[in-house]
N, C-alpha and C positions, 0 to 999 in steps of 0.2 A: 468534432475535429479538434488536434491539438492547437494549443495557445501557451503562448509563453510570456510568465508575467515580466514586469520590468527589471525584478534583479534575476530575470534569466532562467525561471526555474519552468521546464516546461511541465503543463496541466494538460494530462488525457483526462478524455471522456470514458463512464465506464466500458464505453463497446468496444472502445480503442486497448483498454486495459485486457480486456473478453481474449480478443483475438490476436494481439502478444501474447499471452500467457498460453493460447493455445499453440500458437507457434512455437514456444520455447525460446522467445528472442527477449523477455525479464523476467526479474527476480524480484516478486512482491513482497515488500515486505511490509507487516502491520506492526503500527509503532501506539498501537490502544495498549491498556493494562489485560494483564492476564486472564480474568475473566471475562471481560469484555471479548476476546478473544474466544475462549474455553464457550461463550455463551453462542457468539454465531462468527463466522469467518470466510470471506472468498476462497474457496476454491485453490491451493496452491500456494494457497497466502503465507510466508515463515512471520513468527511472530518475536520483535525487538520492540522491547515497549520504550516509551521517550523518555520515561523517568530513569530508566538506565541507558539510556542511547550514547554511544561513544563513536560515532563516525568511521572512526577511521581504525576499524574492527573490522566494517565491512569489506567485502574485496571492491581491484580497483574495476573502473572500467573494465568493458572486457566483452566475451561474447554475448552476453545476456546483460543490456541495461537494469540499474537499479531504478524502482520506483516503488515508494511510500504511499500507503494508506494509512486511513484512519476512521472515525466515525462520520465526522462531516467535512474533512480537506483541514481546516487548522493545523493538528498536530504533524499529519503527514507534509504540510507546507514549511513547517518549522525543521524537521526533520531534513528536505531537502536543501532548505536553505543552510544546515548544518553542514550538511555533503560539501555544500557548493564553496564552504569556507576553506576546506583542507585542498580546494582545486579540483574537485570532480564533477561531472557532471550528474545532475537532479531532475528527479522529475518527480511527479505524485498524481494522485487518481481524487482531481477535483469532484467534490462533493463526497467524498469519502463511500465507506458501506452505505450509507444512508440514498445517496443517489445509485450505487448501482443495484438495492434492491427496489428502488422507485421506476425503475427499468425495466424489474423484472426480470433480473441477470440470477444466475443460482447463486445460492451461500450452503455452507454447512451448518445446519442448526444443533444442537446436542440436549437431550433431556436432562435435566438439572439433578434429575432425582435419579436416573437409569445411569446417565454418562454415556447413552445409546444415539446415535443420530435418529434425528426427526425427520 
């Protein structure tokens, strides 16, 4: 269930991230580095890494909420707390990739050497 920390930023679970995304009601976005990304990825995932992250790139509110990933909730937590600066609303997928393949939730893997999904 979601939770929302004190400066506001709400934290889904990944079943909660699962079944938006299959709905089509957010926009995930991974804010890891590009191979980190290129090595495995949720599902749907767009990928804006946080060393070039600019906030307010992204579009505004709107019909599909934004919410941040990452590898373990950090960077995707920083990320939202960045949104929340320019006055939008944040969310992010607590415990990043790390919990929602601890789940057992699908990722896309890719062969390093092929560049073929695993």
């Amino acid at each position: 269930m979601s939770r929302t920390t004190p400066d506001q930023v709400t934290e889904y679970e990944p079943e909660e991230v699962q079944a938006l995304l299959a709905a089509g009601k957010i926009l995930l976005i991974d804010v890891r580095e590009p191979l980190e990304y290129a090595a495995e990825r949720i599902p749907g995932a767009l990928l804006y890494p946080l060393s070039t992250f600019d906030p307010s790139q992204l579009p505004p509110e709107g019909p599909r909420q934004v919410v941040f990933s990452c590898a373990a909730g950090g960077r995707s937590l920083t990320a939202a707390r960045q949104r929340m600066a320019l006055g939008q609303a944040a969310a992010h997928l607590a415990g990043g990739i790390s919990q929602w393949k601890a789940e057992g939730l699908p990722v896309v893997r890719i062969d390093p050497r092929t560049g073929r999904p695993v």
